[in-house]
MMTF fields as JSON, N, C-alpha, C and O atoms, coordinates in Angstrom:
{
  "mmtfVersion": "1.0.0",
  "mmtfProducer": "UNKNOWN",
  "numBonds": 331,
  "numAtoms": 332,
  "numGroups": 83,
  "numChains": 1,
  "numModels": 1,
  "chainsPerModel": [1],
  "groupsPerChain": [83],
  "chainIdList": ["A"],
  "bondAtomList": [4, 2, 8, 6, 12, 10, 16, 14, 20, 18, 24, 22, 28, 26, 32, 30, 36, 34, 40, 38, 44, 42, 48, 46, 52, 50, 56, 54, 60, 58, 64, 62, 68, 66, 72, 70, 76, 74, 80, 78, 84, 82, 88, 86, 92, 90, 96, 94, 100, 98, 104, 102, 108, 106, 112, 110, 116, 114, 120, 118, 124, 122, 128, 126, 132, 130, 136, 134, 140, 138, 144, 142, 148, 146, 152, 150, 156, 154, 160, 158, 164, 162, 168, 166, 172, 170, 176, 174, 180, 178, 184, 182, 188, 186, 192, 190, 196, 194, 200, 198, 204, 202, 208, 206, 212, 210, 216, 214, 220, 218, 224, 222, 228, 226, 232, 230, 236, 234, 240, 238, 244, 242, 248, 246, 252, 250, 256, 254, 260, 258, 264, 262, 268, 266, 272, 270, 276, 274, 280, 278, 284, 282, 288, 286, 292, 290, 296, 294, 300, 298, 304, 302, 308, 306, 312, 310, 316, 314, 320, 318, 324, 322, 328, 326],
  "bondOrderList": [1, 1, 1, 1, 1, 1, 1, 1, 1, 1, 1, 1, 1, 1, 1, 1, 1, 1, 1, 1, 1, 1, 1, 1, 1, 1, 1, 1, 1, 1, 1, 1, 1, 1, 1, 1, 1, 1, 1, 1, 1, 1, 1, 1, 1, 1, 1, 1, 1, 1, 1, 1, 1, 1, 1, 1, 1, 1, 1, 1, 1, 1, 1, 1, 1, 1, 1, 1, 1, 1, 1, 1, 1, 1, 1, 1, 1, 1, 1, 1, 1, 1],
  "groupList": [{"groupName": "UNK", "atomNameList": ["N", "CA", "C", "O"], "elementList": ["N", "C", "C", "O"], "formalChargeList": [0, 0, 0, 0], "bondAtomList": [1, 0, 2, 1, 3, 2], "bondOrderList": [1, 1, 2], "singleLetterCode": "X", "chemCompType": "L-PEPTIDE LINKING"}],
  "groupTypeList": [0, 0, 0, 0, 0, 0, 0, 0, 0, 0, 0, 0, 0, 0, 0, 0, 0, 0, 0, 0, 0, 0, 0, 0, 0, 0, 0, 0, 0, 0, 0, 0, 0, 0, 0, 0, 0, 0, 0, 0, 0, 0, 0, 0, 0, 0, 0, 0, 0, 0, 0, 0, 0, 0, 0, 0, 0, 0, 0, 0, 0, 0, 0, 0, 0, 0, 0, 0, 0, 0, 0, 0, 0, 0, 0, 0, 0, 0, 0, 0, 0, 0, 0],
  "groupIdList": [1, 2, 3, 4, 5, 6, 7, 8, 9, 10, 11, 12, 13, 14, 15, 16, 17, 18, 19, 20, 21, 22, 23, 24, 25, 26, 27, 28, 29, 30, 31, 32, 33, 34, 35, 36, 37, 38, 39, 40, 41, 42, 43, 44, 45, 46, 47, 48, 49, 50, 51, 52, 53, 54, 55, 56, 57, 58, 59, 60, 61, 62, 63, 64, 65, 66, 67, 68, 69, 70, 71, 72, 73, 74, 75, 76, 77, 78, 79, 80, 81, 82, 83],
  "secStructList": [7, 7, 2, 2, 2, 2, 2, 2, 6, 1, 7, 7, 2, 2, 2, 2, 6, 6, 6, 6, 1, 7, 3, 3, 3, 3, 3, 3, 7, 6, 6, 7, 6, 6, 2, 2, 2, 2, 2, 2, 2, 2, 2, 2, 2, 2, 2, 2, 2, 2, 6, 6, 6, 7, 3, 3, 3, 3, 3, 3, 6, 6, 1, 4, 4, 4, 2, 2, 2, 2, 2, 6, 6, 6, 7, 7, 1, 1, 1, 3, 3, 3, 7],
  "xCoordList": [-14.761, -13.754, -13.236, -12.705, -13.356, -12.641, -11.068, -10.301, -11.1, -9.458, -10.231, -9.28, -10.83, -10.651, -10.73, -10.229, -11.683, -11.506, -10.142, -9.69, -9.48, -7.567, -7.041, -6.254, -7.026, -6.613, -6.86, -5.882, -7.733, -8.675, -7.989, -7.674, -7.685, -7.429, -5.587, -5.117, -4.988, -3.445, -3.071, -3.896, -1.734, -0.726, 0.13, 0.941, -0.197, 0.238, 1.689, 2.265, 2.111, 3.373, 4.687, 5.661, 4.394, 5.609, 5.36, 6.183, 4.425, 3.932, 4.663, 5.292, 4.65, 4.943, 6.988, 7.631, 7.629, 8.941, 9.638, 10.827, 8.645, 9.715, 8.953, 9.255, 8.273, 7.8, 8.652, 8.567, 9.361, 10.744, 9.728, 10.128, 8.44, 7.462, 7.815, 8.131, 7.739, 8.036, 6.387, 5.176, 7.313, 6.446, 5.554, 6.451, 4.676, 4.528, 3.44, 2.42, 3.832, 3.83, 2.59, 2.878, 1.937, 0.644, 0.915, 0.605, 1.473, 1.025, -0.247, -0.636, -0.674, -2.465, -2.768, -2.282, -4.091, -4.141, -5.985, -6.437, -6.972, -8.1, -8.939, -10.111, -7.923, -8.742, -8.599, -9.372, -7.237, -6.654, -7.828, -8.277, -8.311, -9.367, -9.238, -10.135, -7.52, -6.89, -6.789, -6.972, -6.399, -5.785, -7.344, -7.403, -8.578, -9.803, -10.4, -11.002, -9.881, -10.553, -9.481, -9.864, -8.033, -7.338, -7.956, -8.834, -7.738, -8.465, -9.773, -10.064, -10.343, -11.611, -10.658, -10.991, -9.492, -9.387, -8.233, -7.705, -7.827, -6.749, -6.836, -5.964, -8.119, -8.681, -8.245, -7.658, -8.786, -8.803, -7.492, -7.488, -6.22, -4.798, -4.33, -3.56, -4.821, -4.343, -4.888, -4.026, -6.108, -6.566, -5.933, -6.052, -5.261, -4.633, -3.046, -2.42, -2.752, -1.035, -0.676, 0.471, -2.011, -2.09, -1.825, -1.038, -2.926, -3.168, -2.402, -2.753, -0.911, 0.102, 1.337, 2.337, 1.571, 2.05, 2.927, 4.078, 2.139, 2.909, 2.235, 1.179, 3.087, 2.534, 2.295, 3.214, 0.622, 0.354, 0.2, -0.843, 1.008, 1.119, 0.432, 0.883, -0.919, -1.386, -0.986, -1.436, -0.088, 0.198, -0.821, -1.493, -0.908, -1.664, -0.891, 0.211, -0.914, 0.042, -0.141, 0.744, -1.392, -2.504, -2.215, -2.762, -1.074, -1.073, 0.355, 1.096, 0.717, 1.998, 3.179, 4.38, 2.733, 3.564, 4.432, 5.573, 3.648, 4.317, 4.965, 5.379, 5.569, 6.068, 7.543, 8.253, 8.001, 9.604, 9.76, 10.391, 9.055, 8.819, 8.413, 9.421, 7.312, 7.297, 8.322, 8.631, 8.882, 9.738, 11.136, 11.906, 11.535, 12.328, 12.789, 13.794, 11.036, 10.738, 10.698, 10.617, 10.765, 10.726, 9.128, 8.907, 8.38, 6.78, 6.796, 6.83, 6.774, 5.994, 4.935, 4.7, 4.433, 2.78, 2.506, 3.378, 0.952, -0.205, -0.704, -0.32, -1.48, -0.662, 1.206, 1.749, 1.497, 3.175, 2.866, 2.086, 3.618, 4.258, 5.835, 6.675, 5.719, 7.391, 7.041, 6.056, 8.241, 8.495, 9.987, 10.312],
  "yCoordList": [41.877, 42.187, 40.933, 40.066, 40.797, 39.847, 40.461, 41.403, 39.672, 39.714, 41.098, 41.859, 41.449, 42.913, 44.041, 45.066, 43.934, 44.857, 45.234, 46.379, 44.058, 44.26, 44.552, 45.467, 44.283, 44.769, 46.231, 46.898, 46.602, 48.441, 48.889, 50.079, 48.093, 49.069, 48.832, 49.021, 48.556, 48.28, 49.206, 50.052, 49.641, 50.634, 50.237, 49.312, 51.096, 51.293, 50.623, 50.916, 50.096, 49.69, 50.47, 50.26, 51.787, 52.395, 53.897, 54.807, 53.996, 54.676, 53.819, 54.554, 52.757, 51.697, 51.778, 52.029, 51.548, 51.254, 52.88, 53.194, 53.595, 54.57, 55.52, 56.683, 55.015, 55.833, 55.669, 56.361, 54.724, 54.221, 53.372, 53.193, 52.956, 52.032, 50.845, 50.507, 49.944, 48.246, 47.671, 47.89, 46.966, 46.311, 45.196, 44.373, 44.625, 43.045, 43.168, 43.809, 42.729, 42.094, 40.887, 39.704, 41.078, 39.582, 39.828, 40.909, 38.846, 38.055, 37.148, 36.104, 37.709, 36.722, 36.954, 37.774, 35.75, 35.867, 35.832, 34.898, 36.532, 36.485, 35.361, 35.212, 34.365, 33.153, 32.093, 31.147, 32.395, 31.427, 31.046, 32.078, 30.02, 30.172, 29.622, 29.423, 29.327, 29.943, 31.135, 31.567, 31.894, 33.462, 34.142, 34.849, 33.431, 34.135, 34.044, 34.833, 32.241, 31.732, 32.636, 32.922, 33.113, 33.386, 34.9, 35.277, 35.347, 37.112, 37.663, 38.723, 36.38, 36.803, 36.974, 37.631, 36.327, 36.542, 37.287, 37.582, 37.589, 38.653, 40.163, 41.012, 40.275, 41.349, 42.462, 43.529, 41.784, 42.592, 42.666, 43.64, 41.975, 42.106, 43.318, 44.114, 43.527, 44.382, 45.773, 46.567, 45.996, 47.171, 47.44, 48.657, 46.946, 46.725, 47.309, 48.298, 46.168, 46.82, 47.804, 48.193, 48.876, 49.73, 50.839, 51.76, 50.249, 51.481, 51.886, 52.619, 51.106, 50.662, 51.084, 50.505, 51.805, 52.283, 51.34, 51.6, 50.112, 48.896, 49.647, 50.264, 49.526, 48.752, 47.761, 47.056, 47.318, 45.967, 46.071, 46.592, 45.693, 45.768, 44.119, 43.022, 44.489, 43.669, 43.666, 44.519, 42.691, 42.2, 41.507, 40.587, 41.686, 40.816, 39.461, 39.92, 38.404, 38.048, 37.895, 37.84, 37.875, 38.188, 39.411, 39.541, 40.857, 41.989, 41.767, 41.299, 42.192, 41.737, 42.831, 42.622, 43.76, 44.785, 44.321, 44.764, 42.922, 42.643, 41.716, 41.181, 40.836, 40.047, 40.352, 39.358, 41.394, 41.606, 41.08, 40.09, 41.949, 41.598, 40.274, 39.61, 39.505, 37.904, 37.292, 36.41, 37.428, 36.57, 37.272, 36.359, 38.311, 38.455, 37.611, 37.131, 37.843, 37.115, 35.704, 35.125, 35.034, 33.71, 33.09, 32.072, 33.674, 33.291, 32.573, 32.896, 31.105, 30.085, 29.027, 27.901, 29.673, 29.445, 30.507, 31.374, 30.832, 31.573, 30.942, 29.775, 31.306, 32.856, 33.238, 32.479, 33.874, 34.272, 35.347, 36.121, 35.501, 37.052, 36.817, 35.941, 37.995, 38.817, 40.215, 40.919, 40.157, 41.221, 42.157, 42.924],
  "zCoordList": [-22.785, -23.78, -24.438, -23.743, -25.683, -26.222, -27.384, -27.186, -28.286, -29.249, -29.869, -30.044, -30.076, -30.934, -30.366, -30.829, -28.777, -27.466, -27.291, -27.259, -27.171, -27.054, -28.087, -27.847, -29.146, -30.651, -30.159, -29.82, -30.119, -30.043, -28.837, -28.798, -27.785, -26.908, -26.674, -25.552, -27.446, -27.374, -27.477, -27.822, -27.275, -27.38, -28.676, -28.722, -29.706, -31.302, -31.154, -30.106, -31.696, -31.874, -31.788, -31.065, -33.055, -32.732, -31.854, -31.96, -31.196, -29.979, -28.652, -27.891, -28.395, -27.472, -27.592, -26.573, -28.822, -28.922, -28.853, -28.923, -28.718, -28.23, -27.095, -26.826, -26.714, -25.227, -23.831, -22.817, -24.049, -22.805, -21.519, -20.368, -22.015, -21.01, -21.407, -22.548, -20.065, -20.135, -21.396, -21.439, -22.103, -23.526, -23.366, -23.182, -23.301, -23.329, -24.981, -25.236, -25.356, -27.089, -27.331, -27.148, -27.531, -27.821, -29.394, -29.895, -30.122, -31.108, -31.539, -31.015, -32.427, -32.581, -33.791, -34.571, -34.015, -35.121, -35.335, -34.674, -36.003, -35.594, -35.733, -35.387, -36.46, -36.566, -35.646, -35.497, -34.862, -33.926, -32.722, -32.222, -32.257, -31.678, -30.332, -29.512, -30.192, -28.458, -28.081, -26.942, -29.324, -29.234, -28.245, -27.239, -29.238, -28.63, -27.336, -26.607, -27.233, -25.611, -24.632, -23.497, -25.128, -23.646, -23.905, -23.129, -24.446, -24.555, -23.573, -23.02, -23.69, -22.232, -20.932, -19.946, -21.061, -19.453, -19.448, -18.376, -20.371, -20.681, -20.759, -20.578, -21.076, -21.246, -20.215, -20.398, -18.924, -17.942, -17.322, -16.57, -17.309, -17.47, -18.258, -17.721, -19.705, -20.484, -19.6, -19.222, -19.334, -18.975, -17.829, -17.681, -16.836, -15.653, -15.95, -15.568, -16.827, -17.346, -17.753, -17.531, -18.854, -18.982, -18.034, -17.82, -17.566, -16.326, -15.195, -14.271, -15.454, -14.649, -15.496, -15.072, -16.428, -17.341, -18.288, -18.637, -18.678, -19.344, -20.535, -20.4, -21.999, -23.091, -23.638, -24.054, -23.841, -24.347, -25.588, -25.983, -26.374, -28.205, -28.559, -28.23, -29.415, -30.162, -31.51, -32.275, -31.943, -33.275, -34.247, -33.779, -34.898, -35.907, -36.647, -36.949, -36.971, -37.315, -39.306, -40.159, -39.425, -40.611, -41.283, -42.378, -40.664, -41.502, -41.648, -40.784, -42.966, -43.376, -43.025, -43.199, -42.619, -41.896, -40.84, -40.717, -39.61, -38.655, -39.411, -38.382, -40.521, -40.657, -40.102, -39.952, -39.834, -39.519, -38.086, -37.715, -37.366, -35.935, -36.101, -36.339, -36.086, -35.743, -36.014, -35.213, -36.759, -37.39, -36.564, -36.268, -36.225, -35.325, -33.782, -33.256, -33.441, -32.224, -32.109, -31.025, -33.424, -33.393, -33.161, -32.506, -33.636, -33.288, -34.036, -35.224, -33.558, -34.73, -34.292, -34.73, -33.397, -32.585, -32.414, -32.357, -32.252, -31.373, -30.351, -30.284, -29.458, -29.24, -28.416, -27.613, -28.662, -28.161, -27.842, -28.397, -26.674, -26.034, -26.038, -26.244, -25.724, -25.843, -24.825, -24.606, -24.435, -22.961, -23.084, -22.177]
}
């Protein structure tokens, strides 16, 4: 699994902010090419947290929809989480 395995397999954003499940938030960006090296080993974390009833919300930081949220969160590196 790499960054678009997790992109694909995230919990939708506003599926995630109102399901009442603990959040963890990845900010990324598809060109970032830390965002990609940590995603191999992240991968299998996400499928884990999932399966543990966490939501793992993949942000884009590239679609201008999340600009409210990043910029809420104070993201001014990739990759960032938020919990």
């Amino acid at each position: 699994g790499g960054l678009e395995a997790m992109a694909e397999a995230g919990t939708p954003f506003e599926e995630a902010i109102h399901n009442g499940r603990p959040i963890v938030m990845e900010f990324y960006r598809p060109s970032c090419e830390q965002c990609r090296e940590m995603s191999r080993a992240l991968y299998p974390l996400e499928q884990r947290a999932q399966g543990e009833g966490v939501n793992w919300v993949m942000l884009n930081t590239d679609d201008p929809r999340w600009a409210p949220v990043w910029q809420y969160y104070g993201v001014d590196e990739l990759p960032h989480f938020d919990f």
